[in-house]
C-alpha positions in Angstrom: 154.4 69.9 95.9 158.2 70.0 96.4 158.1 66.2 97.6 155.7 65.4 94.7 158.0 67.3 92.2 161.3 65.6 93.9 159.7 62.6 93.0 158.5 63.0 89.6 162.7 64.6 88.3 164.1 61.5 90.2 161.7 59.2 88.2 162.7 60.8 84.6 166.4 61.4 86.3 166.6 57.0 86.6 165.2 56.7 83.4 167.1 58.1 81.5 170.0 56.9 83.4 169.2 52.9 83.1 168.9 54.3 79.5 171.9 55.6 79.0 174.0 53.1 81.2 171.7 50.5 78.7 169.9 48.8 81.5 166.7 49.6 79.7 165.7 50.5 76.1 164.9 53.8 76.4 162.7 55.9 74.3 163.9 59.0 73.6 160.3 60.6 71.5 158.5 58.8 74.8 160.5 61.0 77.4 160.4 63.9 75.7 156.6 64.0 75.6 156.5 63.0 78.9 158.8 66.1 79.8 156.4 68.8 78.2 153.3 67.2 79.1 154.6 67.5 83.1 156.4 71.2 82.3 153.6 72.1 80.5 150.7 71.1 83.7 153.5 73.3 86.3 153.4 75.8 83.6 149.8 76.1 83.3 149.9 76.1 87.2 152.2 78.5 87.6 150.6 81.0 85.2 147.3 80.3 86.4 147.3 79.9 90.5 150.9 80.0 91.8 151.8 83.3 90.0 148.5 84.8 91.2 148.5 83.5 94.7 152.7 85.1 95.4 151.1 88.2 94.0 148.1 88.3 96.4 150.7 87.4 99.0 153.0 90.8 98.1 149.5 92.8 97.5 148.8 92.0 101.2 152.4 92.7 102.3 151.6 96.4 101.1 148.8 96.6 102.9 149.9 95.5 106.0 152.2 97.6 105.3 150.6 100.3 104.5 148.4 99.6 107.8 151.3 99.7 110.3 152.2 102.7 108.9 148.8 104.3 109.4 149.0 103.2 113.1 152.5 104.4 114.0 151.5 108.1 112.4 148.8 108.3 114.5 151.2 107.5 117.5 153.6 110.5 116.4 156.1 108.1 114.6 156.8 108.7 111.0 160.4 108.3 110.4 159.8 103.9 110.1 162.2 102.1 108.0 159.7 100.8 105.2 161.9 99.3 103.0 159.9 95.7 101.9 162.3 95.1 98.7 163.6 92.0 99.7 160.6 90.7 101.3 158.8 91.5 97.9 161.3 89.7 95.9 161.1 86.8 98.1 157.5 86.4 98.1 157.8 86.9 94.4 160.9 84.3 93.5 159.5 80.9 91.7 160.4 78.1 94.3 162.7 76.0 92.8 160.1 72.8 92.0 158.6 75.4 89.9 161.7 76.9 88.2 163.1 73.2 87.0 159.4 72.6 85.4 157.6 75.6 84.4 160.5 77.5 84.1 161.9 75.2 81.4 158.7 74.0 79.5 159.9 77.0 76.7 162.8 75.7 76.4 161.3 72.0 76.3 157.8 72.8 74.2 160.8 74.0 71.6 163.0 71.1 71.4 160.2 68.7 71.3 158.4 70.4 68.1 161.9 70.8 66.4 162.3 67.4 66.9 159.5 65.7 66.1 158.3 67.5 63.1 161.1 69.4 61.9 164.9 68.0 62.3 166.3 65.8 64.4 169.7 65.0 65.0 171.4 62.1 64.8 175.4 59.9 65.0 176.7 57.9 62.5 177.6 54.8 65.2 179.2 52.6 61.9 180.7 51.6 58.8 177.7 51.2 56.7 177.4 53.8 54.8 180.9 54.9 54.0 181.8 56.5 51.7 179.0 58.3 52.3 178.8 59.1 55.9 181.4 58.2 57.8 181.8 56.7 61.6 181.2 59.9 63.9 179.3 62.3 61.6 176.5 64.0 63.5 174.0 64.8 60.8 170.4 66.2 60.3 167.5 64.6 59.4 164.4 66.0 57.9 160.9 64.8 59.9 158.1 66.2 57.0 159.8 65.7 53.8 157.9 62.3 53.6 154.9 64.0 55.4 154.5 64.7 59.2 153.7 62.1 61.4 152.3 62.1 65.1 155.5 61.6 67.6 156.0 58.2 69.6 153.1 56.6 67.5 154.7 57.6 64.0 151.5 58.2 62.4 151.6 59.5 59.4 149.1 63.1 59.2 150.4 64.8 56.2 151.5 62.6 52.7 154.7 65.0 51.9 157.2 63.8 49.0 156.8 60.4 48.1 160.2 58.4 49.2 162.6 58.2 46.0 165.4 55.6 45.0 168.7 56.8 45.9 167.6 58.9 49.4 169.2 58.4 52.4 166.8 57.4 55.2 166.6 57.1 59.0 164.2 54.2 60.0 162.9 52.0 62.6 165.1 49.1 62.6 162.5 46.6 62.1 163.6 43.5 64.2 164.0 46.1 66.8 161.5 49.3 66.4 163.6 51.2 69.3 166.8 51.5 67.6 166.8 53.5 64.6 169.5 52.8 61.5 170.5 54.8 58.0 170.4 53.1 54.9 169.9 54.0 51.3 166.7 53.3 49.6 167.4 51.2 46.8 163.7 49.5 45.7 160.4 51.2 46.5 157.1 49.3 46.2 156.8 46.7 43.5 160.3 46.6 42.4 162.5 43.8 41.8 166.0 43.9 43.6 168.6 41.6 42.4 172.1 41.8 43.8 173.8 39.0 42.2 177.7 38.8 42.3 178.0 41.9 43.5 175.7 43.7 40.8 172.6 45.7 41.5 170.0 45.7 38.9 166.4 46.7 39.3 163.2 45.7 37.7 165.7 43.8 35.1 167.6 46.9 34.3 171.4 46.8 35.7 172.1 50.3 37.6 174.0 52.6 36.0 178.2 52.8 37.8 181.4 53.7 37.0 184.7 53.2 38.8 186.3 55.8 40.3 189.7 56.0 42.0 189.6 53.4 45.0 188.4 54.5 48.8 191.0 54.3 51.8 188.9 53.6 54.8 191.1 55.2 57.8 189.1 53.1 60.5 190.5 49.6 58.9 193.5 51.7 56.9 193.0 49.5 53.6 191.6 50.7 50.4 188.7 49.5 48.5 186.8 49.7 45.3 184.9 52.4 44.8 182.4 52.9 41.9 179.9 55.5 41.4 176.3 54.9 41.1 173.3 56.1 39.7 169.5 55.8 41.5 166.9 57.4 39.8 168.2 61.3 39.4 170.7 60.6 42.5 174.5 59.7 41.9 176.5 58.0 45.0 179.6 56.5 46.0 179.5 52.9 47.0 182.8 50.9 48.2 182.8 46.9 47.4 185.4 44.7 49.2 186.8 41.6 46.8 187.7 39.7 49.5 183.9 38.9 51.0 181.5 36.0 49.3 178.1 37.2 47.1 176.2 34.6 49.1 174.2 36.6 52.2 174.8 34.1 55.0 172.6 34.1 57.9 169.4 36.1 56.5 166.9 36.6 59.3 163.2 35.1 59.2 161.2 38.4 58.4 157.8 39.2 56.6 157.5 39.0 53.1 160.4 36.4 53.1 158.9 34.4 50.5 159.1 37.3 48.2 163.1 36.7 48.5 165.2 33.9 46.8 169.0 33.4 48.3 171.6 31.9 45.8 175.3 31.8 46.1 175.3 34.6 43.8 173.4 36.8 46.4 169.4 37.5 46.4 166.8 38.6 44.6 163.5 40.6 46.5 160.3 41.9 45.2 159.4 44.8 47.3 155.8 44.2 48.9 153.5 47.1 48.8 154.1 49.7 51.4 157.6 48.8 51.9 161.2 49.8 50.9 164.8 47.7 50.2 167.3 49.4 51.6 171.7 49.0 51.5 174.6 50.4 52.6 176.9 52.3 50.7 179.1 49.9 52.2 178.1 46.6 50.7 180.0 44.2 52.4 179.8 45.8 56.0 176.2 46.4 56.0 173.3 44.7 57.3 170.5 46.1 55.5 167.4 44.7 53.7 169.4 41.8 52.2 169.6 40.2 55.6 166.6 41.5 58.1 164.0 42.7 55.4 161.8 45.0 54.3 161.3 48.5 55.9 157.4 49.0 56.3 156.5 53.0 55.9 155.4 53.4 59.0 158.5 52.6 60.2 159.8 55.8 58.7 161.6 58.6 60.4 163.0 60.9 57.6 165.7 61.9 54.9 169.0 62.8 56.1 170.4 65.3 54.0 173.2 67.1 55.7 176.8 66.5 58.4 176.4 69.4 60.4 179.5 68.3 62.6 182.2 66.1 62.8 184.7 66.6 65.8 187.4 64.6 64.1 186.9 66.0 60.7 185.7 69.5 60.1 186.1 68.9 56.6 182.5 66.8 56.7 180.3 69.4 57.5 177.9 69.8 54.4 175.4 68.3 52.2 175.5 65.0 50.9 172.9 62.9 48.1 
């Protein structure tokens, strides 16, 4: 079992170290399952024939014991050190293959059901959504308010709250299903999206904005635009920078495509049934719906709703809409 169990940590060990060092795409729900499922057969194990069998082992320690005692009385010797403490203890101690599996499937079964229906953590890697979040804020994201679904395969199992314009959602990036991005929902199924010179409007109806006193972005130490806008019952900063085209150059090839038409004014999409538009806060640094698509729902990971760190700004840490 020791060789077995070597084995087995190595294996997860090199994964997710290719993963990290990015020789592989790693995947993150994937390991995780694969971690309790292994801690959770040592666990059962231990609890239900290795626990047993090093108490069997002590229990017949005491009796020998108990029996060599017997034996040296009868020869006239009583005073015999009897001390077996240690040897107890060592029969009893959980080898170490069992401690790094068994011993941690606890600690593991926990993380992987806060995870994966509760919260899950995540960093803001870029730009995109300032002002909103900025580069470097770790935030939370909420796994059941859009319903729970089944971890690794993302199946939905529970509806939850239906997603709403204006909320901030971690996704599936859909050219690439393994990375996940943040974007803002901005058209839910069957609206029309038009972002033409710079101006969002939906289903004919320009979104409500008003300016507010321009952004300074610290990464690129400029200032910039800054209007507040209205989605739904949600208000939000955006951030527009004068100096970028409307046109979208180089849109991707992506389903629903045809629902699309580019101009030099920018686009306008119809958003196909079961699937959302999302932007950045950021409008010209993000590349969101505008250039790669629609997001499908069951592409879905959750709402984030709150910066619960940010190492260079302790000032973040809060909700935000």
């Amino acid at each position: 079992m020791q060789v077995l169990t070597a084995f087995i940590l190595a294996a997860l060990c090199s994964y997710a170290g290719s993963w990290y060092f990015g020789f592989i795409e790693g995947n993150f729900a994937l390991l995780m399952l694969i971690a309790v499922v292994i801690c959770g057969i040592y666990w059962l194990a231990e609890k239900f024939y290795f626990w047993p069998q090093r108490l069997k082992a002590v229990e017949q320690l005491d009796k020998d014991q108990a029996k060599r005692q017997q034996e040296l009385s009868k020869m006239g010797i009583d005073k015999v050190d009897t001390d077996t403490g240690e040897a107890r203890n060592q029969l009893l101690m959980q080898p170490w293959w069992l401690d790094w599996t068994a011993g941690l499937f606890p600690v593991v079964l926990v993380i992987f059901i806060l995870r994966s229906f509760l919260f899950e953590p995540f960093k803001i890697p870029s730009g995109s959504m300032i002002p909103t979040l900025w580069v470097g804020d770790l935030i939370l994201v909420n796994k059941f308010h859009y319903g729970f679904r089944l971890p690794v395969a993302n199946i939905k199992i529970t509806q939850g709250t239906p997603v709403a314009r204006g909320d901030v959602m971690v996704f599936r990036y859909p050219p690439r299903p393994s990375a996940d991005y943040i974007k803002r929902v901005v058209g839910i199924p069957g609206d029309e999206v038009a972002y033409l010179n710079k101006k969002l409007t939906l289903n004919g109806q320009a979104v409500s904005t008003e300016s507010i006193p321009e952004f300074f972005d610290e990464s690129v130490m400029r200032y910039f635009k800054q209007s507040q806008e209205k989605l739904g019952e949600k208000t939000h900063n955006v951030i527009v920078d004068d100096e970028r085209p409307a046109f979208i150059p180089g849109a991707d090839d992506f389903a629903f495509k045809e629902n699309c038409k580019y101009t030099v004014e920018g686009v306008i999409c119809k958003v196909p049934a079961g699937h959302y538009f999302m932007m950045g806060d950021n409008r010209d640094n993000s590349l969101d719906s505008r250039y790669w698509g629609f997001v499908p729902d069951a592409n879905i990971v959750g709402r984030a709703f709150f910066v619960w760190m940010n190492f260079g700004n302790f000032r973040r840490i809060g909700p935000f809409n």
